[in-house]
Structures are given as structure tokens and as C-alpha cells.
C-alpha positions in Angstrom: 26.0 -4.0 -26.5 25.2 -7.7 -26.5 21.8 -8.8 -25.4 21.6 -11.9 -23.5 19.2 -14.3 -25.4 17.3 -15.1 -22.2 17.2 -13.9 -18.6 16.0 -14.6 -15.3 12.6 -13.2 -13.7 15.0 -11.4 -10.9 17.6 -10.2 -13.1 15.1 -8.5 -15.4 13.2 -6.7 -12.3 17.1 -5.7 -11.5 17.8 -4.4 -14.7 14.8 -2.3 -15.0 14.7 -1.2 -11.3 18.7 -0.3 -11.8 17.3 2.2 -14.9 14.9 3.9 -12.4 15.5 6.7 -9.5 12.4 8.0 -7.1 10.6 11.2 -8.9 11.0 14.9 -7.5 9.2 15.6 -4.5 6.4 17.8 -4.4 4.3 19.3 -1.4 0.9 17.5 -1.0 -2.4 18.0 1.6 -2.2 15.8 3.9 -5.6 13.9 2.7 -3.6 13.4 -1.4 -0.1 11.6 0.7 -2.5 8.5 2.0 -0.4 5.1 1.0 2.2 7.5 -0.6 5.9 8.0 1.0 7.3 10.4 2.6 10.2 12.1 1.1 11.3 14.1 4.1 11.1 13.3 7.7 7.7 15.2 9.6 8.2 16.8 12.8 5.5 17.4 15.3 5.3 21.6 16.3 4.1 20.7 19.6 4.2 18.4 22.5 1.8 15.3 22.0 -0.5 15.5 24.2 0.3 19.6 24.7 -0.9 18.9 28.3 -2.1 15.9 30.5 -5.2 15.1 30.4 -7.9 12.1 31.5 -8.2 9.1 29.7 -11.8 8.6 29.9 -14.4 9.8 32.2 -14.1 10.1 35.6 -12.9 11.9 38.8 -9.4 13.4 39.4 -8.3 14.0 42.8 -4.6 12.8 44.0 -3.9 8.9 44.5 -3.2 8.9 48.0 -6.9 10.5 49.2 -7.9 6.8 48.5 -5.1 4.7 49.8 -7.0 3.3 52.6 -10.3 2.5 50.1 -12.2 -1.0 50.0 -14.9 -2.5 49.5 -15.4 -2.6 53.3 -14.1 0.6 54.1 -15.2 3.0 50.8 -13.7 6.6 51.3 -15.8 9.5 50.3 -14.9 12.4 48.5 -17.0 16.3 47.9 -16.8 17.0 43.8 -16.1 21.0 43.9 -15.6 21.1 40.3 -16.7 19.7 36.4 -13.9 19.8 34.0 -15.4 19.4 30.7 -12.7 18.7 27.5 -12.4 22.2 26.1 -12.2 24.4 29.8 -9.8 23.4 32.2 -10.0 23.9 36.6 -6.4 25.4 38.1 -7.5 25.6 42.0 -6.6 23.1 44.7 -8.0 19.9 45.6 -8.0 19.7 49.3 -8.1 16.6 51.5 -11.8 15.4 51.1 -12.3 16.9 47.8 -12.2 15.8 44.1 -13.0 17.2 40.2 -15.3 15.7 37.9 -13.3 15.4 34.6 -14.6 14.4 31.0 -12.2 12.6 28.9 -9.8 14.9 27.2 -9.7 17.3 29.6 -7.0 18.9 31.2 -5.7 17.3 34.7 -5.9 19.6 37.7 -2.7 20.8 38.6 -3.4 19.1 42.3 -4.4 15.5 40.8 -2.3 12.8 39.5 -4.7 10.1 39.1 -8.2 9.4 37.5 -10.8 6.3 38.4 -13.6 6.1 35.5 -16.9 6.8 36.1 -18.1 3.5 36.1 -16.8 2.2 39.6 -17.7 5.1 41.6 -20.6 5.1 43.3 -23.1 8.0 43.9 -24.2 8.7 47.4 -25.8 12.2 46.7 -26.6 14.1 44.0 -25.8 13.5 40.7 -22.5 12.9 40.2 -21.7 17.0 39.2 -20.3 19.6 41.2 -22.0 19.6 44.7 -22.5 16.1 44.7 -20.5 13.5 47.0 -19.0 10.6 45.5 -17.6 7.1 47.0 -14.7 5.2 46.3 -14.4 1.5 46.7 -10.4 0.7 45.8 -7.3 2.5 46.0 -5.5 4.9 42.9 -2.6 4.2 41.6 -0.7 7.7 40.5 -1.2 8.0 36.6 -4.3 5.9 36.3 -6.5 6.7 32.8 -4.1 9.6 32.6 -2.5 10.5 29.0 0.8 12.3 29.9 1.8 15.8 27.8 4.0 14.8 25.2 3.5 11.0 25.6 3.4 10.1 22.0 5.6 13.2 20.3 7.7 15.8 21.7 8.0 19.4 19.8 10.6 19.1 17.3 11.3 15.5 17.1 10.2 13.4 14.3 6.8 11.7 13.5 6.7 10.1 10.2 10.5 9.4 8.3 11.4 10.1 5.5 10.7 6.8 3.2 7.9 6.0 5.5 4.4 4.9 4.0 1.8 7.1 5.4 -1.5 5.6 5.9 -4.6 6.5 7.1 -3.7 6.7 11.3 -0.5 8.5 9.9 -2.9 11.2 8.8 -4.1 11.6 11.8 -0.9 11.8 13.3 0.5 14.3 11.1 -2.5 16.9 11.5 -2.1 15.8 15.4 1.1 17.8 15.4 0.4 20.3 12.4 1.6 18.4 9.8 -0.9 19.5 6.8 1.1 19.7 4.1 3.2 17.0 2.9 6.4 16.2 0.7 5.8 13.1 -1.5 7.4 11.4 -4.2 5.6 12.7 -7.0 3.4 10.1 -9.2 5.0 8.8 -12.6 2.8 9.5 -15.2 2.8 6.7 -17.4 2.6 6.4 -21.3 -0.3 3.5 -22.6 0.2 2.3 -26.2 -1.5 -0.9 -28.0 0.2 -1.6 -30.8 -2.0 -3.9 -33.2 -3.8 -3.0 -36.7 -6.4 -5.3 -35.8 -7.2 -3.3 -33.0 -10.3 -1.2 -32.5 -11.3 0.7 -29.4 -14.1 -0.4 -27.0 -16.1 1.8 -27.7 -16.9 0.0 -31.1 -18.1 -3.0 -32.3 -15.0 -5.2 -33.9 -15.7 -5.7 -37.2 -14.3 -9.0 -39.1 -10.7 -9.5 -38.4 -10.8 -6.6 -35.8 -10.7 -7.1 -31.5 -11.4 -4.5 -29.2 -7.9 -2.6 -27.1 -8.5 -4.2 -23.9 -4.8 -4.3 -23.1 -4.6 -0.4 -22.8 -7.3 -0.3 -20.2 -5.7 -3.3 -18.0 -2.8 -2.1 -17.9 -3.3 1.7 -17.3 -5.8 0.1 -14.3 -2.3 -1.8 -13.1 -0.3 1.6 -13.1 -3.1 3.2 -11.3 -3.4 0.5 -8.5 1.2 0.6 -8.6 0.2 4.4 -8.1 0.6 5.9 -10.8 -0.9 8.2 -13.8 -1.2 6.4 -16.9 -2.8 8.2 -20.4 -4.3 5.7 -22.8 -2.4 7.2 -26.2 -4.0 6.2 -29.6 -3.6 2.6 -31.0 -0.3 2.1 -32.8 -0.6 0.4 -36.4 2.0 -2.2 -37.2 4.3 0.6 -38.9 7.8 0.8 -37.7 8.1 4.1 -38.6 4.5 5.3 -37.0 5.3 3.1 -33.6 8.8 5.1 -33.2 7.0 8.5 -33.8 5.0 7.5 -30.8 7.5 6.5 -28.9 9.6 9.0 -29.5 7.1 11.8 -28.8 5.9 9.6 -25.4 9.4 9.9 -23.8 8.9 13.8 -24.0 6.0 13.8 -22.0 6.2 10.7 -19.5 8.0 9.0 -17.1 7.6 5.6 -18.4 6.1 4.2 -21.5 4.7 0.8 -21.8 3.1 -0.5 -25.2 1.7 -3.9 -25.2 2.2 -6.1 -29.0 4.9 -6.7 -31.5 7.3 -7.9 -28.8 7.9 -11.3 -30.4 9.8 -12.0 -33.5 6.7 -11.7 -36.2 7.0 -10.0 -39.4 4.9 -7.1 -37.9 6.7 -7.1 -34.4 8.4 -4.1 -34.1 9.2 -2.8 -30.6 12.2 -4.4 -29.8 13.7 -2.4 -33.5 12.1 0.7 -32.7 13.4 0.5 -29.1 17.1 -0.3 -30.5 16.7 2.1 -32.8 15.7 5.4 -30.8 17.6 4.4 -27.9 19.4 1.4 -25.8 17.8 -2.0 -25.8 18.6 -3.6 -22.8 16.3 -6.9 -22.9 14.1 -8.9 -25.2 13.0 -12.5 -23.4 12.2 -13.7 -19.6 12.8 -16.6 -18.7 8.9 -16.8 -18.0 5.7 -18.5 -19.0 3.3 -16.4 -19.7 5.2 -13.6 -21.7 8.8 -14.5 -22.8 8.7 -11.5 -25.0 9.6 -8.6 -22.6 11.1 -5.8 -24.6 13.5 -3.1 -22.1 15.3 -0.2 -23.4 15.6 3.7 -22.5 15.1 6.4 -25.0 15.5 9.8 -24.3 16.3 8.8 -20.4 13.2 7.4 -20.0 12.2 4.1 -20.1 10.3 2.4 -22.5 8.8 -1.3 -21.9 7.5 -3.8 -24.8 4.9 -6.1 -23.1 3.4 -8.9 -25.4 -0.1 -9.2 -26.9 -1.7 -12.1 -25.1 -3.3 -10.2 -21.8 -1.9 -12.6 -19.7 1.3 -12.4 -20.4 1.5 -8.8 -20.8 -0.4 -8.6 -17.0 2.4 -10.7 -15.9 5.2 -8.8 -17.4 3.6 -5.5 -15.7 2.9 -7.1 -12.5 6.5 -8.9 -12.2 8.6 -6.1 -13.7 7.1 -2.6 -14.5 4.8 -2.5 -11.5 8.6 -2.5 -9.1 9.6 0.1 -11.2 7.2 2.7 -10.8 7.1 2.1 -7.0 10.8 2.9 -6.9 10.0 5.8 -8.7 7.7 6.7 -5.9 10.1 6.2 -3.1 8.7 2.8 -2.1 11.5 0.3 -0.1 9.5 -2.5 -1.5 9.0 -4.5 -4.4 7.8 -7.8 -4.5 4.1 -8.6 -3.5 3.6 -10.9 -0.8 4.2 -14.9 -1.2 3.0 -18.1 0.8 3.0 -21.6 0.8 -0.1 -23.4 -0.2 -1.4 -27.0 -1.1 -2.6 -28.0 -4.6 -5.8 -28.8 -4.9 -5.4 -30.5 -8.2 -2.4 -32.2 -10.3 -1.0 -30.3 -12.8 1.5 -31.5 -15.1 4.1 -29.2 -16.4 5.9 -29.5 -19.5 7.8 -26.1 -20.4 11.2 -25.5 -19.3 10.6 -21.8 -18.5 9.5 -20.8 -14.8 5.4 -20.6 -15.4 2.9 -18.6 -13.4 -0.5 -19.8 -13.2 -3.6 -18.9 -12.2 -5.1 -19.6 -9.4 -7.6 -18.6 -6.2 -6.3 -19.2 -2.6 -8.8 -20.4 0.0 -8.0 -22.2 3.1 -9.0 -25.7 3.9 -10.6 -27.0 6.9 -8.0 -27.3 8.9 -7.1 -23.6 8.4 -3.9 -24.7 5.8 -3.8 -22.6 2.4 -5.2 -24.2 -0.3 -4.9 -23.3 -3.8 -6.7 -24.3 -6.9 -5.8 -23.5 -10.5 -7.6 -21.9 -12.8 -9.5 -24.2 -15.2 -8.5 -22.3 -18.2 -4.7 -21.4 -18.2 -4.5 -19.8 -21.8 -3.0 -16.5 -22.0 -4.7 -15.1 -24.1 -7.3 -14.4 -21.7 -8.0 -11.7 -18.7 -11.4 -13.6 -17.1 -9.1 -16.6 -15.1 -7.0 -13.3 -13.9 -9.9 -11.5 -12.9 -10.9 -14.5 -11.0 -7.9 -15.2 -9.4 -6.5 -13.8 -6.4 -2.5 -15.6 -7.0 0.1 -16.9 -9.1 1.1 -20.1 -8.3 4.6 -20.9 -9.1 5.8 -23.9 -11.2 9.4 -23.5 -11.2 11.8 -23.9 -14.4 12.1 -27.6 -15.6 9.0 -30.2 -16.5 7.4 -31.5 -14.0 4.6 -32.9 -12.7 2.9 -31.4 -9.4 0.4 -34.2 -7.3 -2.5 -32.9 -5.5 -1.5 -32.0 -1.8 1.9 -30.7 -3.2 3.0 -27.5 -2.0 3.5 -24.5 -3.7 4.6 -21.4 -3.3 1.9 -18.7 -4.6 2.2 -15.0 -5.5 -0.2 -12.9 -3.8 -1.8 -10.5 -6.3 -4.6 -8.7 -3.9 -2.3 -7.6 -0.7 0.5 -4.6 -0.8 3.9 -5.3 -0.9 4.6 -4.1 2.7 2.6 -7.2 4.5 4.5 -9.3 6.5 2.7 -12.9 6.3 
């Protein structure tokens, strides 16, 4: 198979989304399936509310005991009963009479209407059973009433499959009994640094040694995409010792990622082992940082080459990788959130690749998004990321961008699902 020399940003996320397929489903507590999808649609066992009941606290009685009520002409009414939330009062209401009833509690069978506490006015004792109560306006039938059934009806469904359930979707689903639930399960993702001059960080680098930061950022990116990364050992440049690894990752995991020797170097040797031990499907992006993006399966299961330099290799995972393993968890969406902002400084442009740099997003004083570019842009580095809240887009050809220009910006800190 030929591999094109260079490709688009979209047609690589394509490629490696088209080489991916949701996990297995497995059956969850409801408190483990927050921000996770559904993977079958949830039906409620019960009506929602299973009866009627007040809205808040008040008296019940029916609405037409206070048709003729004013301000001028209050009617009064005897309380012959307290409904607390928990017990429940199945007798009549007769003309003249009405039920104290705490919110949550069932509706008399006699009332269809409930006027809050607040309005009514005492005129002997203290609001309770035995006490007589006056009303200053008319009822309207159904007022602070929640009707049985009004949000969910037994049998019919609450949460679709494909649906994200958040945290009011938890209490939704244990609402109607819902307490365990089927999920996409979680990819569990493969972490290998390839470098010999890496050392872990745990120790102090020693001359010509660094410490494996890369491993760490990006098994922190797979957990925030959602999924379960394991750190492996470091990788020496060793053709044969990276395809051992790789080979035994692909047994194990859903998806490997390493991170060095995705270039062309003398000691570069993903792409070869990749080709080698499987299908290589991609080698460059059309993308600044990171051109070197190694993509290939092996075994069935993908396998991802990210480049040294931090940057680039957090923009490869954030771009690319990051889509993928949300597909695999049954997520509908796949690119994080973009808006239009103005620039607070000039930046001149001189690569023809598209480039992504960093930069924090404020708002100016006229409420407009403003956003300023890092002051160091090098990609070799993971403080400007850590500091920066967006990618702002320069798009493919030179160019030279004028304060005030506007740009379109990639949010990194808001969930793919917001709508801006």
C-alpha cells in the first residue's frame, strides 16, 4: 500500500477514527456511568411521579372553594388534616374545609389545587390541623401540583442509548430504578517512551539523560479522553526491542501510543517497526507542531507513533488519538469546541503547514474574545501548554496575522458536547 507523503489534519482523524469501533458493553453502578454513554436505552419501572403530589408547602383543598377570594372579600377555610411527605390523607374535603400538605406529599383524592404557605394568612391557631386559614385570591386547578407520571411513564425510555449521562442523569436513572448501567467499556491504553536518553522521574538525569515526561502527559490525556492508560517501561532506540514491545502491547490493550523515533533519524524507528508487525497507514500531518504522526494496526489494534517534542506529541494526541478513544467509548463527538477571537498581538507566520499555537483566551472589555499567544512557542516545551487554555489556528500558507485579526481558536478546557 502506498503512503501518501503528507496528509490533512481531517483526513488523518478520518483514517484513524475509520480503524476504531465502540468497546463491548459492560454493566456499571450507576455512580461509575457519570460523563460515560449509554449503550442501551434506560427505561423508568414506574410512573414519574408514582402519584401526584404538592409542589411545595401549602394547603390543598379544590380550586373552586376559592373562586370568589380577594383581597376584599378573603374566604376562609377549617384545616381537618396535616399531610406530611411520607403519610398520605384519603377522606373528603367538604365545602369549608382544606389539608395542610408538606411538599412531596401525596394530593388528597378531593383536591386539585395547592396555594403555598406563604400567602395564606392565619386567623387562628397555628396553621395545623384545627386551625382556620384565610385565602386572599382565587386557585387555579393544578397550581404547585406535580402530576403522577409527569416526567416518565412505566416502560418508556429515560436515557437513550448513545446518550451522555451526567450527573442530573443519575439522578434520573435511580428516580426510576435504574441502578445499574450498560456503558461502553473504557479502552485501556498502552504508554511507551521510546528514547535511550531517557530516565524516569523519579531520578535525577545524569549527563546526556532527561527525565520521561511524555509518558505521564500523555497517559494524563487518555485519562481526561476517558480512558485507562499503563505507563510501560522506556523503550531504547532498538528496532528489534521497540517491536517486542509493541508487539506484546497489542495483546493486552486497546490502543498503543509511544511518543519518539517518529521522524526520519538514524534511531527513529516506529514507523519500520509499525510496517513491519502490521499495516502502516500514515507517517506526516500536515501540521505544525508534530508532522511526524506514525498510524498503523498490528494485531487489530492500533498502534500510534507520536513525536518527541511534548508539544507536538500533545497535539497529535489531542487532534487525533483523543477522537479515537472516544469513539471507542460510544461518544457521537469528536472535535473540542472552537470560537472566534481577536489577536492580541501580531504574529508572523512563515511555515506552509497549518500551525497551532498557544495561547490563553480572555475576553476584552467589551465582552469580545480575546486571545494572546504564548510568549514561548517552542515545542519542545509542556509549561506554555499548561498555561494555555486554546490553540489558536494559523492556517496553511505564510502569513502574517495584525493585532485585532481574528482567529479561530481551539478550546482545550471545555468537552466536546458544548454548544458555544
Amino acid at each position: 500500500m502506498s503512503i501518501p507523503e503528507m496528509i490533512s489534519l481531517e483526513d488523518a482523524r478520518e483514517l484513524v477514527l475509520s480503524c476504531v469501533e465502540p468497546l463491548e458493553a459492560e454493566e456499571v453502578g450507576v455512580l461509575d456511568v457519570i460523563g460515560r454513554v449509554a449503550a442501551q436505552d434506560l427505561a423508568s419501572d414506574i410512573d414519574i411521579a408514582p402519584f401526584a403530589h404538592a409542589a411545595m408547602d401549602g394547603f390543598a383543598m379544590r380550586a373552586a372553594q376559592l373562586e370568589a377570594a380577594s383581597a376584599d372579600a378573603p374566604v376562609e377555610l377549617d384545616v381537618i388534616a396535616e399531610v406530611p411527605a411520607g403519610s398520605w390523607y384519603d377522606g373528603p374535603i367538604e365545602e369549608g374545609k382544606c389539608v395542610r400538605i408538606m411538599t412531596g406529599a401525596p394530593l388528597p383524592n378531593d383536591a386539585d389545587a395547592v396555594v403555598k404557605y406563604e400567602i395564606v394568612d392565619i386567623v387562628s391557631g397555628d396553621g395545623r390541623e384545627g386551625s382556620r386559614v384565610s385565602f386572599a385570591q382565587p386557585a387555579h386547578v393544578g397550581d404547585n401540583i406535580r402530576a403522577a407520571g409527569e416526567e416518565a411513564r412505566a416502560g418508556e425510555v429515560i436515557v437513550q442509548a448513545g446518550e451522555v449521562v451526567h450527573s442530573a442523569g443519575v439522578g434520573f436513572l435511580t428516580g426510576c430504578g435504574a441502578t445499574r448501567v450498560k456503558t461502553y467499556r473504557r479502552p485501556k491504553v498502552a504508554i511507551i517512551a521510546t528514547g535511550s536518553e531517557l530516565v524516569d522521574p523519579t531520578e535525577v538525569p545524569t549527563q546526556g539523560k532527561i527525565r520521561n515526561s511524555n509518558s505521564y502527559a500523555l497517559a494524563a490525556c487518555a485519562i481526561d479522553a476517558g480512558a485507562v492508560p499503563t505507563v510501560l517501561p522506556i523503550a531504547a532506540d532498538d528496532f528489534e526491542g521497540l517491536k517486542a514491545e509493541v508487539l506484546a502491547a497489542t495483546q493486552d490493550y486497546d490502543f498503543v501510543v509511544t511518543s519518539g523515533g517518529a521522524a526520519n533519524g538514524d534511531y527513529d524507528f516506529i514507523k519500520q517497526v509499525v510496517d513491519a508487525a502490521g499495516e502502516l497507514l500514515m507517517t506526516t500531518v500536515n501540521m505544525r507542531p508534530g508532522k511526524a504522526q506514525t498510524f498503523g494496526v498490528v494485531n487489530d489494534t492500533p498502534v500510534f507513533g507520536l513525536p518527541g517534542n511534548p508539544a507536538a506529541a500533545y497535539l497529535g494526541f489531542e487532534m487525533i488519538i483523543r477522537p479515537a478513544l472516544r469513539k471507542m467509548q460510544g461518544y457521537s463527538h469528536f472535535e473540542r469546541p472552537h470560537v472566534q477571537a481577536k489577536l492580541a498581538s501580531a504574529t508572523k507566520k512563515k511555515d506552509p503547514r497549518r500551525v497551532f499555537n498557544r495561547g490563553t483566551l480572555t475576553k476584552d472589555a467589551d465582552g469580545m474574545y480575546l486571545v494572546t499567544p504564548a510568549k514561548n512557542q517552542s515545542s519542545g516545551l509542556f509549561g506554555p501548554i499548561q498555561r494555555s487554555n486554546c490553540f489558536i489556528v494559523l492556517p496553511e500558507g505564510p502569513n502574517t496575522y495584525q493585532e485585532g485579526d481574528i482567529m479561530d481558536c481551539v478550546l482545550l478546557d471545555i468537552p466536546e458536547e458544548v454548544v458555544l
